[in-house]
N, C-alpha and C positions, 0 to 999 in steps of 0.2 A: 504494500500500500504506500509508503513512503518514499518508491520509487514513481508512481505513479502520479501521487505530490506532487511531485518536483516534477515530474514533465507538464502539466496542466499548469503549473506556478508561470513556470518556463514560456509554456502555449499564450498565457492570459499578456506576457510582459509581449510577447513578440504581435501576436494579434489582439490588441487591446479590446477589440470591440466585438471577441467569439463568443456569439452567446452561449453556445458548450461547451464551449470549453472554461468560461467565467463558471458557470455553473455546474460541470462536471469537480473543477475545482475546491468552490463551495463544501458541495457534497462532499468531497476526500476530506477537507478540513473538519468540516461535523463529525465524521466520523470516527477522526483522531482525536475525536474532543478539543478542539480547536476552534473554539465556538465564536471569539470574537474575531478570528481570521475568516470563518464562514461567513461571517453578516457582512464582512466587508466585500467579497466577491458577490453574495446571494443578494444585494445591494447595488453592487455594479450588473447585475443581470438586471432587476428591476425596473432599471430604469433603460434599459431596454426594451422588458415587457413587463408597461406598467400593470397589466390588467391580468396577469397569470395569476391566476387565486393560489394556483402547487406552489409557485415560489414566495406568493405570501405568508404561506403555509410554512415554508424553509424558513423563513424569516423569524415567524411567529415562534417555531421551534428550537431557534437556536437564543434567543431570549429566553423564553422559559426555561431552559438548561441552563442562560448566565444566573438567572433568578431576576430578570428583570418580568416582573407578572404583568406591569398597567402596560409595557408596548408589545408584550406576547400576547396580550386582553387585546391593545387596539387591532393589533395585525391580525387573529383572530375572528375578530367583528368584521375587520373585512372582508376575509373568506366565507367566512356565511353569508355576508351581503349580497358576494358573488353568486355563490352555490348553497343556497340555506340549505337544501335534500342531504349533502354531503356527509357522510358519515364520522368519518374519520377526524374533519373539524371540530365536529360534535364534541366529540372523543377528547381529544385535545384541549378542549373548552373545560370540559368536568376533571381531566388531568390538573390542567389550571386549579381551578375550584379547591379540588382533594391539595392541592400542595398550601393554597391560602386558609384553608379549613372554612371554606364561607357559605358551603353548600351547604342549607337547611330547608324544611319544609314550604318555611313562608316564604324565605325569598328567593328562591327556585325559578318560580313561574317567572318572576319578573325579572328578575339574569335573564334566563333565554327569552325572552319578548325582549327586552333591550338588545339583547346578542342580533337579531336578524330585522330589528328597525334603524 
C-alpha cells in the first residue's frame, strides 16, 4: 500500500488536476489512517466534482475519524440532501450520533427531519 502512496502522491504533483488519481490518493491516505492528508486531496477532488455526494461522503468520513463531529454533521447533511434513500449515509449519520451519545427517543425524529431538510 505504501508503494502505491507514493505513486498516486507522485501522479497528483505531476497531473495536478486527475481527478483519480486526486482521489485514488485520498482513499490510500484514509486508509493509512492518514486522515488529515485524505481531506486535503478528497478536497482537491471536490472541487472538481462539487456535487458527488461519495466524495462528500469521503469527506464527511474522514472528519469523523479526526473527531471533528459538527463538519462530519454538515458534510453528512449534504449527502442526504443529495440522496436522502441512501443507506449507508444513514448509517454514518447514527455512527455520528453513537460517538456524540445524543441519540435518544425524543430527539430522534427531529435529527433526521433536520438531516434531509
Amino acid at each position: 500500500v505504501e508503494g502505491a502512496l507514493k505513486t498516486y502522491k507522485y501522479a497528483t504533483m505531476i497531473l495536478e488536476n486527475h481527478p483519480k488519481a486526486i482521489l485514488l490518493a485520498g482513499w490510500l491516505c484514509y486508509q493509512n489512517d492518514q486522515y488529515e492528508q485524505a481531506l486535503s486531496f478528497f478536497n482537491r477532488a471536490e472541487a472538481l466534482y462539487p456535487n458527488s455526494a461519495d466524495l462528500i461522503y469521503f469527506i464527511a468520513r474522514s472528519h469523523l475519524k479526526l473527531k471533528q463531529h459538527t463538519t462530519a454533521y454538515d458534510c453528512l447533511h449534504k449527502c442526504l440532501t443529495k440522496e436522502p434513500e441512501n443507506d449507508v449515509f444513514w448509517s454514518s449519520l447514527g455512527i455520528l450520533f453513537g460517538e456524540l451519545n445524543q441519540v435518544n427517543l425524543y430527539n430522534l425524529q427531529a435529527v433526521l427531519i433536520s438531516a434531509i431538510s
